[in-house]
N, CA and C atoms of all chains as a GROMACS GRO file, in nm:
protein
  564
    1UNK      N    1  -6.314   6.991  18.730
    1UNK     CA    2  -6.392   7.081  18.644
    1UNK      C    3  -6.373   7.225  18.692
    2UNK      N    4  -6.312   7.332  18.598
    2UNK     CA    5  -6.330   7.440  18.628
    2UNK      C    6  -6.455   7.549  18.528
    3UNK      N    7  -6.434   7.658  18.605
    3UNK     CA    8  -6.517   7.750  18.500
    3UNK      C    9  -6.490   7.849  18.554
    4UNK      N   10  -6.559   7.979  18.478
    4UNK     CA   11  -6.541   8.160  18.462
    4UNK      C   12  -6.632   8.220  18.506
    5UNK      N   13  -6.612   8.296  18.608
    5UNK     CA   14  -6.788   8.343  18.624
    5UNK      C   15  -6.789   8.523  18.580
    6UNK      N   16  -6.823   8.574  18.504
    6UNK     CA   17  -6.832   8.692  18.445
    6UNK      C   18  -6.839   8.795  18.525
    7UNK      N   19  -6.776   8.934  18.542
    7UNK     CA   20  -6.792   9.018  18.614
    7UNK      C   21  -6.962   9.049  18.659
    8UNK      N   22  -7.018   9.090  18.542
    8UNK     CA   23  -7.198   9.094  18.525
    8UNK      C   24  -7.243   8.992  18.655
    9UNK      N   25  -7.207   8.874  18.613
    9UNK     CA   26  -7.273   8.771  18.710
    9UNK      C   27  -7.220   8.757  18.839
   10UNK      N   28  -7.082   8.782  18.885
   10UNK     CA   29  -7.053   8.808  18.987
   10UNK      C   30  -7.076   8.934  19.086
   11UNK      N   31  -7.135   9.002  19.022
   11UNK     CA   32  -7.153   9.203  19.066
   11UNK      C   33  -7.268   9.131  19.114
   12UNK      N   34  -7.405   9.091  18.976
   12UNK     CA   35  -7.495   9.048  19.052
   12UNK      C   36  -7.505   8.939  19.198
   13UNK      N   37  -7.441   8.807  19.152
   13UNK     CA   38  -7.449   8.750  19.290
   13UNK      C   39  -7.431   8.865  19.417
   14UNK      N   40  -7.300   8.908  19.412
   14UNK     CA   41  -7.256   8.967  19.524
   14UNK      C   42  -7.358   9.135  19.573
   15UNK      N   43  -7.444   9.138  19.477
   15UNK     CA   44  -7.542   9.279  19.487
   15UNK      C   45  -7.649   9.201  19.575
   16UNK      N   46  -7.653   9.071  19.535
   16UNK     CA   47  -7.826   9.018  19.597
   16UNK      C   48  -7.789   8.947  19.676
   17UNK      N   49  -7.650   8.937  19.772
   17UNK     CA   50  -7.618   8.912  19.850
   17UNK      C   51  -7.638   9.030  19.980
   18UNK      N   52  -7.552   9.120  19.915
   18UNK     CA   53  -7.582   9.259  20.048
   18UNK      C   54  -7.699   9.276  20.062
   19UNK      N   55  -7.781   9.263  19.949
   19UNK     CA   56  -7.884   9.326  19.969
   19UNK      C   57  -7.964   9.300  20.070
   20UNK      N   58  -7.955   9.184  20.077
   20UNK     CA   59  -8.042   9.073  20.215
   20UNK      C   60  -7.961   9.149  20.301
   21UNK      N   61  -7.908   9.253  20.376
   21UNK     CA   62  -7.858   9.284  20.522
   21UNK      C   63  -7.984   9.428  20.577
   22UNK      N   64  -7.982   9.465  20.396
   22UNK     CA   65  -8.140   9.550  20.510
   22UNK      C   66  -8.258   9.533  20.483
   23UNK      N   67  -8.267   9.412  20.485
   23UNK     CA   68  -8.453   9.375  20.500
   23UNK      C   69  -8.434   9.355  20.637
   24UNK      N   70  -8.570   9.402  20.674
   24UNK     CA   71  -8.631   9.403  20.776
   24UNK      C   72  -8.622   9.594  20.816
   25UNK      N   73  -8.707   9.613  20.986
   25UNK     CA   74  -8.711   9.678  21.017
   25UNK      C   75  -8.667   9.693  21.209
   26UNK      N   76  -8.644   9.626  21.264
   26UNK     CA   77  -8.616   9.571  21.348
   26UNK      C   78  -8.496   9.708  21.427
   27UNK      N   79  -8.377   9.697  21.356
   27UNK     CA   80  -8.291   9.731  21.376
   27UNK      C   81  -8.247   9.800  21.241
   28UNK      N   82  -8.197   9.976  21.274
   28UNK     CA   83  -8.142  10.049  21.187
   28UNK      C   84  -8.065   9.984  21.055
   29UNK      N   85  -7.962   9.876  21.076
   29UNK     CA   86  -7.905   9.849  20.987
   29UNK      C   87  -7.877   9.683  21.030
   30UNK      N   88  -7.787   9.622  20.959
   30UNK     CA   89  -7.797   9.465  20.959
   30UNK      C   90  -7.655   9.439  21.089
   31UNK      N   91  -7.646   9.369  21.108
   31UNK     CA   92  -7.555   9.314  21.234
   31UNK      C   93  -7.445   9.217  21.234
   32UNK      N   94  -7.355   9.238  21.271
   32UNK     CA   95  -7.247   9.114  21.256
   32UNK      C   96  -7.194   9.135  21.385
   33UNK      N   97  -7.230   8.999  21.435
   33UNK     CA   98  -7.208   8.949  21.550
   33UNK      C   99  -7.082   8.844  21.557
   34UNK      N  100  -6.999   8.923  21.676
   34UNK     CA  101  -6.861   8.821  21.702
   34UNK      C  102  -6.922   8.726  21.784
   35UNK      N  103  -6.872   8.625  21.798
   35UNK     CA  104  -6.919   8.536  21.857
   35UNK      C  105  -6.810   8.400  21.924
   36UNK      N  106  -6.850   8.358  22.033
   36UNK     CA  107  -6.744   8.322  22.078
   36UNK      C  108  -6.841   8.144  22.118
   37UNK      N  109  -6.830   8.046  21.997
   37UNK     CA  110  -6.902   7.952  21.965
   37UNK      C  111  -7.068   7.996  21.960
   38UNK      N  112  -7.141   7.975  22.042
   38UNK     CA  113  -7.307   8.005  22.022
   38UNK      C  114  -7.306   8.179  22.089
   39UNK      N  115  -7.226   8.196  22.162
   39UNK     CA  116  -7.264   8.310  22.274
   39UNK      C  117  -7.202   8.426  22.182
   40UNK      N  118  -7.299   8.521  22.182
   40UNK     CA  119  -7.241   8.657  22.133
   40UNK      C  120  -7.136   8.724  22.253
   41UNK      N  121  -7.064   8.786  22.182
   41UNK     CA  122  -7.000   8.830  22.254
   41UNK      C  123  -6.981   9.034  22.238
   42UNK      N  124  -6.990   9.036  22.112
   42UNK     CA  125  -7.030   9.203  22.074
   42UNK      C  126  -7.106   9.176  21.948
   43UNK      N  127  -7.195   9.275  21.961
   43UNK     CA  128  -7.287   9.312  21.812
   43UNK      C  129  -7.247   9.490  21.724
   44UNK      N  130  -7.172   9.458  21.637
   44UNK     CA  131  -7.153   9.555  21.567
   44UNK      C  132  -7.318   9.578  21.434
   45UNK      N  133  -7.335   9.685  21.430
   45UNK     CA  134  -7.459   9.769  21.348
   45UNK      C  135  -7.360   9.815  21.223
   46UNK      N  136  -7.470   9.753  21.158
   46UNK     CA  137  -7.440   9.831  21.024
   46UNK      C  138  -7.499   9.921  20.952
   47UNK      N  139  -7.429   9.966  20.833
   47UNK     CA  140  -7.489  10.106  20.800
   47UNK      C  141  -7.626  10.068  20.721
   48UNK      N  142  -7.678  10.140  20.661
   48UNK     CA  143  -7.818  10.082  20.566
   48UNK      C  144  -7.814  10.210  20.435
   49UNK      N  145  -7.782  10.162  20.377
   49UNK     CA  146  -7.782  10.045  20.288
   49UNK      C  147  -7.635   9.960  20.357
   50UNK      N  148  -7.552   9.870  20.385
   50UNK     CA  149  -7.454   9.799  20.432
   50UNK      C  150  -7.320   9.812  20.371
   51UNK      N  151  -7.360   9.783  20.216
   51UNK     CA  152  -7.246   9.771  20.097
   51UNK      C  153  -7.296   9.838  20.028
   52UNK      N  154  -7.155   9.916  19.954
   52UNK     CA  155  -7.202  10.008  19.832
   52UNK      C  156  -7.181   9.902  19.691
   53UNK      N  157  -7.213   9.937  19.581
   53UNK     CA  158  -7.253   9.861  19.464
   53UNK      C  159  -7.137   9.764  19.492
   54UNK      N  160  -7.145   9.618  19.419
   54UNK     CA  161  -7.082   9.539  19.366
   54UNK      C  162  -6.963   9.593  19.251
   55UNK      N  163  -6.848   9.570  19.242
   55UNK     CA  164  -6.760   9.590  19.150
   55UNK      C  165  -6.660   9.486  19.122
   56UNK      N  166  -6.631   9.454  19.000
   56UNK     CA  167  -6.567   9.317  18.966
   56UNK      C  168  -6.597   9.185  19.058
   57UNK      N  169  -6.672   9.213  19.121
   57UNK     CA  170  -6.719   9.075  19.215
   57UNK      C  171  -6.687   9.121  19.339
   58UNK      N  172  -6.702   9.188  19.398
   58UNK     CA  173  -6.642   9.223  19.558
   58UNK      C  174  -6.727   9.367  19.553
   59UNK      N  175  -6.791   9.327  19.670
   59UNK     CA  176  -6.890   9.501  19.729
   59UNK      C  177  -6.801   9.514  19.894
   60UNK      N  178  -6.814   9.641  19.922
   60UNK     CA  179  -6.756   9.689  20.053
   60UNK      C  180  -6.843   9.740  20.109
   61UNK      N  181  -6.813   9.695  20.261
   61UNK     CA  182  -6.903   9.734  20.348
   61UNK      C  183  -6.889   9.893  20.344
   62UNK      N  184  -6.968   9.961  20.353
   62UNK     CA  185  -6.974  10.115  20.434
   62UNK      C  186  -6.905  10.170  20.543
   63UNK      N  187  -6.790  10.211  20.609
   63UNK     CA  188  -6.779  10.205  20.719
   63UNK      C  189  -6.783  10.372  20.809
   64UNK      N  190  -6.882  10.415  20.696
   64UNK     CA  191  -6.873  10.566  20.762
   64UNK      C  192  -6.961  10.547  20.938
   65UNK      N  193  -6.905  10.606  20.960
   65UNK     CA  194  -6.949  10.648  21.105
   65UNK      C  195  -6.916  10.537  21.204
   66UNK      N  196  -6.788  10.442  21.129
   66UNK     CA  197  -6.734  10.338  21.298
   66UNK      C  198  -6.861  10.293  21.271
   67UNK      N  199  -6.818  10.119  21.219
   67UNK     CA  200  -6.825   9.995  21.286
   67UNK      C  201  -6.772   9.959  21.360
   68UNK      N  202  -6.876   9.951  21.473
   68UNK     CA  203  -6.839   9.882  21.595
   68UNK      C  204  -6.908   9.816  21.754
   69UNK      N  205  -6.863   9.720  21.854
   69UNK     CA  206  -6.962   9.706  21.902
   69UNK      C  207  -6.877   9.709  22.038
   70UNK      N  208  -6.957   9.695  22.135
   70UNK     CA  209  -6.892   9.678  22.256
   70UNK      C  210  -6.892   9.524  22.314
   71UNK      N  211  -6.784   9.489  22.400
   71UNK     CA  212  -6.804   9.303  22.450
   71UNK      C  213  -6.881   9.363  22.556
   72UNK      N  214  -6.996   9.278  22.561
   72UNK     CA  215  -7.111   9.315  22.678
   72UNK      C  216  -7.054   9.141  22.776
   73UNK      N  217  -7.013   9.044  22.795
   73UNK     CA  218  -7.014   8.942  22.877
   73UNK      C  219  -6.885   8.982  23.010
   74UNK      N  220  -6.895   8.946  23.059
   74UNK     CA  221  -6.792   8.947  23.163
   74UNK      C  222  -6.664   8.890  23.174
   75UNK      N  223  -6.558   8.918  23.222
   75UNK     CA  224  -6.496   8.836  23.214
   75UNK      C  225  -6.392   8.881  23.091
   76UNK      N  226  -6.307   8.750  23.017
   76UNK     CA  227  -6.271   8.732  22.906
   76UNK      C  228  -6.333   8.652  22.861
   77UNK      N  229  -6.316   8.652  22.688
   77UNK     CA  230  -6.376   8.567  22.613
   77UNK      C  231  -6.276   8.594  22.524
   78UNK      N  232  -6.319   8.472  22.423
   78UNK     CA  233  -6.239   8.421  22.296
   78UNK      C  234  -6.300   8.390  22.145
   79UNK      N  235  -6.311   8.492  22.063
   79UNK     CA  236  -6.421   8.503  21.963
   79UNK      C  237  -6.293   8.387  21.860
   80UNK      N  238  -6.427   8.331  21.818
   80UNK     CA  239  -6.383   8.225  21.696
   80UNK      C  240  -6.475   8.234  21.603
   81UNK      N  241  -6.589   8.343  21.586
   81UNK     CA  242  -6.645   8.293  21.513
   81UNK      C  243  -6.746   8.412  21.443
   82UNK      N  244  -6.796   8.447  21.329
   82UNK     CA  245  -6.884   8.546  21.319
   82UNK      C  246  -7.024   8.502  21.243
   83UNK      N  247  -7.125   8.603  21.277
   83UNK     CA  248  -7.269   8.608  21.225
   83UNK      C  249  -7.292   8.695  21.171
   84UNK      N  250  -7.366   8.751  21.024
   84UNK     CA  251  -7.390   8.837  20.980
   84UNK      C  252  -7.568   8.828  20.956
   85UNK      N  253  -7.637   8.928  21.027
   85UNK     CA  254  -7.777   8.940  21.002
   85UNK      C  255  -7.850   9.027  20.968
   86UNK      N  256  -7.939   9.016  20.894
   86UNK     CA  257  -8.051   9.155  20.849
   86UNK      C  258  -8.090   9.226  20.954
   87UNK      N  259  -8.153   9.322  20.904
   87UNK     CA  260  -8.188   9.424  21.035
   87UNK      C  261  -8.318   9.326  21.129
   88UNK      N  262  -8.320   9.237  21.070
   88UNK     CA  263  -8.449   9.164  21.202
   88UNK      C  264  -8.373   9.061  21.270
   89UNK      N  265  -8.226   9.058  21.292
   89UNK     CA  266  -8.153   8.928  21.296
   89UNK      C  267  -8.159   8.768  21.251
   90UNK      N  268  -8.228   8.820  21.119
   90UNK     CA  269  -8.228   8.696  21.051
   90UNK      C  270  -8.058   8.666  20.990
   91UNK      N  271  -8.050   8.536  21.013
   91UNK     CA  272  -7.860   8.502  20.984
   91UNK      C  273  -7.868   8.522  20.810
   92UNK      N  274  -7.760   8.546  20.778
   92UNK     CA  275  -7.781   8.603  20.608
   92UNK      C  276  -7.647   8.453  20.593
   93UNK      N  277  -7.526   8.496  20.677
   93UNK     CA  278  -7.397   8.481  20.615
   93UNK      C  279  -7.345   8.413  20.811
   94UNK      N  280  -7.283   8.234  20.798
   94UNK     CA  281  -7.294   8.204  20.936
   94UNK      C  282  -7.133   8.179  20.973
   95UNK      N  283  -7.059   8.225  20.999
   95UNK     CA  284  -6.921   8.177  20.996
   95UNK      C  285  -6.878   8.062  21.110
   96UNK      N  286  -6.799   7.967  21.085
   96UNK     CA  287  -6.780   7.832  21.159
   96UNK      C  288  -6.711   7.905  21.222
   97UNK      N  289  -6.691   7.800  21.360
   97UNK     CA  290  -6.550   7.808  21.440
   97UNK      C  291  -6.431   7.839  21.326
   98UNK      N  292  -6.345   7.920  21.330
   98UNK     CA  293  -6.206   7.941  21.302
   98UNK      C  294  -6.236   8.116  21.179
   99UNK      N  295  -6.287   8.136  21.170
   99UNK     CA  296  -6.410   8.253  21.075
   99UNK      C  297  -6.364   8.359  21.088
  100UNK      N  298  -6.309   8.358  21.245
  100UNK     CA  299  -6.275   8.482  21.324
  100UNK      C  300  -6.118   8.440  21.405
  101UNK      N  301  -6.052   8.537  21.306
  101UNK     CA  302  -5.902   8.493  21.413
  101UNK      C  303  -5.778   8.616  21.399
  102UNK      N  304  -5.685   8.588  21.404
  102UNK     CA  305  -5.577   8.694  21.394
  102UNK      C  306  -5.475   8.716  21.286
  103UNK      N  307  -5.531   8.593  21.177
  103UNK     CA  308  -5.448   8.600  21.083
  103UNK      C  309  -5.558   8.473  20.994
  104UNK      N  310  -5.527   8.485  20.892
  104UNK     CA  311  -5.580   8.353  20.787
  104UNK      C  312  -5.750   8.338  20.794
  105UNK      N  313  -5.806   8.440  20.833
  105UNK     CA  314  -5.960   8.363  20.878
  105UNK      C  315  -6.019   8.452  20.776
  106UNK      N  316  -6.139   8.460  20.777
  106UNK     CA  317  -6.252   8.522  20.690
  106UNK      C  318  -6.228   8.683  20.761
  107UNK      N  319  -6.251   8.702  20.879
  107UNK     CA  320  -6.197   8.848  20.979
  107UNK      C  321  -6.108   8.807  21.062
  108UNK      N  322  -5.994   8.935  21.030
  108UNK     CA  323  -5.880   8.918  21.094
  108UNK      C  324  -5.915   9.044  21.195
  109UNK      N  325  -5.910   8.974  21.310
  109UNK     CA  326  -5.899   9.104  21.455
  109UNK      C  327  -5.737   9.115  21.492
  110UNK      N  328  -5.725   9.219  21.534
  110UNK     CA  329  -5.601   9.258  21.614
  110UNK      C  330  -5.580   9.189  21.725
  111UNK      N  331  -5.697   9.107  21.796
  111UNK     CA  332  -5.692   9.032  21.896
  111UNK      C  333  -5.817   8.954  21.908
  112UNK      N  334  -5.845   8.814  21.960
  112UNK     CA  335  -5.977   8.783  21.952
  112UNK      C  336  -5.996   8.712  22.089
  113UNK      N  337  -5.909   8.741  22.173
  113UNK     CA  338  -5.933   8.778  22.317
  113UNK      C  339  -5.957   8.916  22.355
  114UNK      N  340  -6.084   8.887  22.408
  114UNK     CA  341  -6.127   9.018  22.452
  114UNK      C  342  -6.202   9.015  22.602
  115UNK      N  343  -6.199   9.157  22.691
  115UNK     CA  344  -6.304   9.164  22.780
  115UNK      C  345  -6.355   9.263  22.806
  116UNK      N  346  -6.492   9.239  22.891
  116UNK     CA  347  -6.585   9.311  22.941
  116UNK      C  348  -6.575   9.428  22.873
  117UNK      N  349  -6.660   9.554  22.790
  117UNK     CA  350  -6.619   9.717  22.772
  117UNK      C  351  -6.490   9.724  22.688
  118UNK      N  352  -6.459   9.614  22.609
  118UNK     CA  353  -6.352   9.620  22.550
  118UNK      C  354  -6.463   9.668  22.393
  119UNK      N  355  -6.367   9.712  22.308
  119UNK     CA  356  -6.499   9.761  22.211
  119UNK      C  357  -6.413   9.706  22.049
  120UNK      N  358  -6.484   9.665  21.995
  120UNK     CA  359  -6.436   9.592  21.847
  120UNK      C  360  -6.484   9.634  21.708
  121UNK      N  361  -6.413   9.724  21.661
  121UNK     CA  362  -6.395   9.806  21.528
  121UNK      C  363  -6.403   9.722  21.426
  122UNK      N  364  -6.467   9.710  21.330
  122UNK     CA  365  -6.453   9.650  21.189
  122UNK      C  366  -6.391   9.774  21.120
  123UNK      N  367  -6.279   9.782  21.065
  123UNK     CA  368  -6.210   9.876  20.973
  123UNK      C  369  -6.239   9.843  20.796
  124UNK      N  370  -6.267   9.710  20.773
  124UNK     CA  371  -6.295   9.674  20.650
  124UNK      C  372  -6.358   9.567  20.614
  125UNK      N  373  -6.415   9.542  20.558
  125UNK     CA  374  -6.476   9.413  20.494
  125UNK      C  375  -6.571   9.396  20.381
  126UNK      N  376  -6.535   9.321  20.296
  126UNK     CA  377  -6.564   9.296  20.160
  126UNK      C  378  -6.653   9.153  20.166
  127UNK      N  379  -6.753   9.167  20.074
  127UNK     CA  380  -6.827   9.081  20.004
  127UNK      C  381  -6.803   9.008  19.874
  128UNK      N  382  -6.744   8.885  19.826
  128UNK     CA  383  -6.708   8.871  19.660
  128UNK      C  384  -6.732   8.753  19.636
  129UNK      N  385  -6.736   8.738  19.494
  129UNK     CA  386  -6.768   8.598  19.432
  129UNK      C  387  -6.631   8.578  19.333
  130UNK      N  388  -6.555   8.484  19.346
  130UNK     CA  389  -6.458   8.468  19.273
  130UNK      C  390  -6.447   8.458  19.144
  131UNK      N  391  -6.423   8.511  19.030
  131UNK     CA  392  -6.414   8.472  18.907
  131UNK      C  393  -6.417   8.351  18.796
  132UNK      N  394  -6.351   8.278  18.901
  132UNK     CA  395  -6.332   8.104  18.867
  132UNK      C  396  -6.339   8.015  18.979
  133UNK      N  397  -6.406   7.884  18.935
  133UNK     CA  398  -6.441   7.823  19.038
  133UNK      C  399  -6.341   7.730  19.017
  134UNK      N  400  -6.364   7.611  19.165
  134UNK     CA  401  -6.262   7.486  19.080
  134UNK      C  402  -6.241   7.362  18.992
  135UNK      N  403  -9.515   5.933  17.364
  135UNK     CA  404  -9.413   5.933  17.428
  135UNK      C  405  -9.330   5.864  17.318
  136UNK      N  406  -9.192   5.850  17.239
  136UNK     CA  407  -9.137   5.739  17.152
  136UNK      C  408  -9.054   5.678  17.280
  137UNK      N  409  -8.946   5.592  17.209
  137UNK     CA  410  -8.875   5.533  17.319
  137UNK      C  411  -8.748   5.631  17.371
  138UNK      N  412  -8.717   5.698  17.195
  138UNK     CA  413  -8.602   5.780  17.212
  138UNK      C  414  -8.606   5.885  17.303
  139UNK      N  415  -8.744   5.960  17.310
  139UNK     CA  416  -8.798   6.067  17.385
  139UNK      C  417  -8.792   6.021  17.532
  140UNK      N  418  -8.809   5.911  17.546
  140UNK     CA  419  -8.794   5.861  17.685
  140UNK      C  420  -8.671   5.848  17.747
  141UNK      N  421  -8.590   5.832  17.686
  141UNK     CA  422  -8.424   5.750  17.711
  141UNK      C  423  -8.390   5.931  17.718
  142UNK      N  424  -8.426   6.043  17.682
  142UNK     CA  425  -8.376   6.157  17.655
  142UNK      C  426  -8.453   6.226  17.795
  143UNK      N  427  -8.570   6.232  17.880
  143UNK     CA  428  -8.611   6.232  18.010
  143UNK      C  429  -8.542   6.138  18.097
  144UNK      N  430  -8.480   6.037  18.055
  144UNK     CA  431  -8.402   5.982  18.165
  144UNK      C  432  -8.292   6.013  18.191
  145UNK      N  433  -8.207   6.066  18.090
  145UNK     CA  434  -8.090   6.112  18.132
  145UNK      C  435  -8.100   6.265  18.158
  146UNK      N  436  -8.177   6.271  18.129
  146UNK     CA  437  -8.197   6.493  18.145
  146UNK      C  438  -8.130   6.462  18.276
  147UNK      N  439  -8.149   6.489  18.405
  147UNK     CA  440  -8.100   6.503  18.486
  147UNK      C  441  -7.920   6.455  18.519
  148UNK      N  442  -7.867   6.380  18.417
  148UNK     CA  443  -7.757   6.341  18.434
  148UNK      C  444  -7.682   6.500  18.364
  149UNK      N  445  -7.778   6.506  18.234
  149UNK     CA  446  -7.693   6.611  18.190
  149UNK      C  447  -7.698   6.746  18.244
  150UNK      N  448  -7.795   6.763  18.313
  150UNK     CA  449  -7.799   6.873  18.402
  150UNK      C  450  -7.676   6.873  18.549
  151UNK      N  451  -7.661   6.775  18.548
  151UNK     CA  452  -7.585   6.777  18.663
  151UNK      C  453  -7.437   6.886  18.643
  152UNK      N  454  -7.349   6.858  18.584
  152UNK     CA  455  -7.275   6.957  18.519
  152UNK      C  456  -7.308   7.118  18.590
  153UNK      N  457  -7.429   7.155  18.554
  153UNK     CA  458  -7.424   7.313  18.516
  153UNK      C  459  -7.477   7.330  18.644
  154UNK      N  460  -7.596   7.242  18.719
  154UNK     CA  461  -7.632   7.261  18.883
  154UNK      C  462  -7.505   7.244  18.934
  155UNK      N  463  -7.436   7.167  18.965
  155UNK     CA  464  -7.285   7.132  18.993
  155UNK      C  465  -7.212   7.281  19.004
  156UNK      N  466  -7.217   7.346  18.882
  156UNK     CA  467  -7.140   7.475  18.872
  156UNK      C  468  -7.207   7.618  18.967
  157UNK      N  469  -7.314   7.629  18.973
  157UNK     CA  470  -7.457   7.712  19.031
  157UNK      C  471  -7.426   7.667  19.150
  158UNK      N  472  -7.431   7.558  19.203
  158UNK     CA  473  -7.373   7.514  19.338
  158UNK      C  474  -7.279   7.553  19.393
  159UNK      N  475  -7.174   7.539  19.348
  159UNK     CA  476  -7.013   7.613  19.357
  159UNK      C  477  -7.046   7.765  19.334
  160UNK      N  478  -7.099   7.798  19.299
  160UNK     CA  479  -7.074   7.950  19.242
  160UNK      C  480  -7.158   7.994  19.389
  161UNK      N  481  -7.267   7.916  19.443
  161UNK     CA  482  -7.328   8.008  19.552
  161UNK      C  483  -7.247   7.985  19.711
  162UNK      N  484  -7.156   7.889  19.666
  162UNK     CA  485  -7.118   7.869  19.795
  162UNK      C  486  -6.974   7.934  19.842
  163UNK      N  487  -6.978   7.991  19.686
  163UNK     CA  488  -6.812   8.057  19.708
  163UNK      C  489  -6.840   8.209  19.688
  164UNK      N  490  -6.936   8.269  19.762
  164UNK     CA  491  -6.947   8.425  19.838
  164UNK      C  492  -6.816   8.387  19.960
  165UNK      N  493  -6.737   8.509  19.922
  165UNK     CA  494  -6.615   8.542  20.022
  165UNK      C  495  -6.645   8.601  20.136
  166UNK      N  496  -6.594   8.634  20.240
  166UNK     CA  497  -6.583   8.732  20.317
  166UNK      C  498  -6.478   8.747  20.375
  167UNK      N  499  -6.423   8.881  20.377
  167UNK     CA  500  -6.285   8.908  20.395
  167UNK      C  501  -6.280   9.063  20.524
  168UNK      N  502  -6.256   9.046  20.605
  168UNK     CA  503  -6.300   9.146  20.681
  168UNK      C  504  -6.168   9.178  20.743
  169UNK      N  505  -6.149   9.310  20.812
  169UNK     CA  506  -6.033   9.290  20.884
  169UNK      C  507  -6.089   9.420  21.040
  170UNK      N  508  -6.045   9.414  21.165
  170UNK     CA  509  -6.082   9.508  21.277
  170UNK      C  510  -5.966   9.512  21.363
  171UNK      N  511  -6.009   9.624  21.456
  171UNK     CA  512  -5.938   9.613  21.591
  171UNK      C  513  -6.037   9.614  21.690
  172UNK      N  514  -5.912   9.524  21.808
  172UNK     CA  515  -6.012   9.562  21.973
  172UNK      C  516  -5.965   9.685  21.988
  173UNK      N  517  -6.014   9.758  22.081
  173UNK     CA  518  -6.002   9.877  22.150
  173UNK      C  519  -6.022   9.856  22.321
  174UNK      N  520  -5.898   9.843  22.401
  174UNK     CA  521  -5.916   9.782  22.490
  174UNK      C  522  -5.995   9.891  22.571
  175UNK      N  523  -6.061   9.848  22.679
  175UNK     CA  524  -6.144   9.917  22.792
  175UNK      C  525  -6.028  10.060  22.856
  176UNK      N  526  -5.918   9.996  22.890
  176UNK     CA  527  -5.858  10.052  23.007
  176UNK      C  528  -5.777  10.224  22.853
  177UNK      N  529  -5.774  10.138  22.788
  177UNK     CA  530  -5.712  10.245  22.671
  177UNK      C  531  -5.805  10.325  22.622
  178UNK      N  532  -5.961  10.307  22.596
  178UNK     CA  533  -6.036  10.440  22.593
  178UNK      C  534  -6.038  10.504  22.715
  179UNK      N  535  -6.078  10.451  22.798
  179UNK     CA  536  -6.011  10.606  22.919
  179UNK      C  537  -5.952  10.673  22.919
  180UNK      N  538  -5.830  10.592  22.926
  180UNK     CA  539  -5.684  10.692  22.893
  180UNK      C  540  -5.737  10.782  22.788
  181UNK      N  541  -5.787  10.737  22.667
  181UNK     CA  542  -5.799  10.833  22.567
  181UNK      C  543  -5.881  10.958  22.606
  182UNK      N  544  -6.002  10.930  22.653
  182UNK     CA  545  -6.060  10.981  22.728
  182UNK      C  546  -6.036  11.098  22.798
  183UNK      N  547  -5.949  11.061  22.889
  183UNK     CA  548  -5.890  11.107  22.990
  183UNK      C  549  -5.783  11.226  22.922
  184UNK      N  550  -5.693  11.160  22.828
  184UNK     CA  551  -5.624  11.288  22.773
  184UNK      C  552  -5.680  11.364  22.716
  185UNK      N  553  -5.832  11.322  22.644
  185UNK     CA  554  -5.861  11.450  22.575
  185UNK      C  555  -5.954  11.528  22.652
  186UNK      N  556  -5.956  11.520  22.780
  186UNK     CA  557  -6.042  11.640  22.893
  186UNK      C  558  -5.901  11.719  22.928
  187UNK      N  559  -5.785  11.646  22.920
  187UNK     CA  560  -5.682  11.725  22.981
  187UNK      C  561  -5.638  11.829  22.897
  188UNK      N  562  -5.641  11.782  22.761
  188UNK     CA  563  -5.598  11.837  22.616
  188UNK      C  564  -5.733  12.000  22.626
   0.00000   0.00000   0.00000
């Protein structure tokens, strides 16, 4: 079974999707956390409002002023995985193991070995609802 | 209640299935497509570092 999902209805999904990144008050803006299985490994801040409007089904994050976070654990680590949360760290959006990688994943890093004071830029990222389902 | 009216509450939910089915799919297929860099430790210094020299 397939079907069409209308620009209208996809703008909306994907509008009342961002929108959940700035409720709360907690924290300036909403959070996406790399994560390396349960353990954070850097917390990047987001802007507030997060995403600017929905368009044909895909909203973009904001990225004025550097997204980005620092690896606070020691050592090396090996991110596989990401969290996206409202400004109270409530989880909005939970990414599995593989979410986070160097090619083919939901976020592609330049590297997802990282350590200690090493610091991790989000340059882009989009929100969307596909047009057709399957 | 008739009988027909009844036989038509029993399947409601069959025929609903279809369009929940679709509402289902549609909420579970939010994308996310992101892309970053690391910025290694020892390379902001350097950066650092050249631009006190600069």
């Amino acid at each position: 079974m397939t079907y069409t999902v209308s620009d209208p209805a996809r703008n909306a999904a994907v509008n009342a999707v961002t929108a959940l990144f700035n409720v709360g008050s907690a924290n300036p803006g909403g959070q996406i956390l790399m994560r390396s299985s349960t353990t954070t490994i850097a917390t990047l801040q987001m802007n507030n409002p997060a995403f600017g409007a929905s368009s044909s089904g895909s909203a973009a994050m904001d990225t004025t002023g550097t997204i980005q976070g620092t690896v606070t654990p020691s050592g090396s680590s090996t991110i596989d995985r990401f969290r996206m949360s409202n400004r109270d760290g409530t989880t909005i959006i939970d990414g599995n193991a593989g979410s986070v990688a160097t090619s083919g994943a939901d976020i592609n890093l330049s590297s997802v070995v990282v350590n200690q004071n090493d610091v991790i830029q989000l340059t882009g990222l989009t929100i969307s609802v596909p047009s057709t389902g399957p | 209640m008739s009988e027909n009216e009844f036989k038509v509450g029993e399947t409601g939910p069959e025929i609903l299935t279809p369009a929940l089915e679709q509402l289902l799919e549609a909420a579970v297929q939010v994308r996310v497509s992101g892309e970053g860099v690391v910025l290694r430790a020892g390379q902001i210094v350097k950066q650092d570092d050249q631009e006190k020299q600069e």
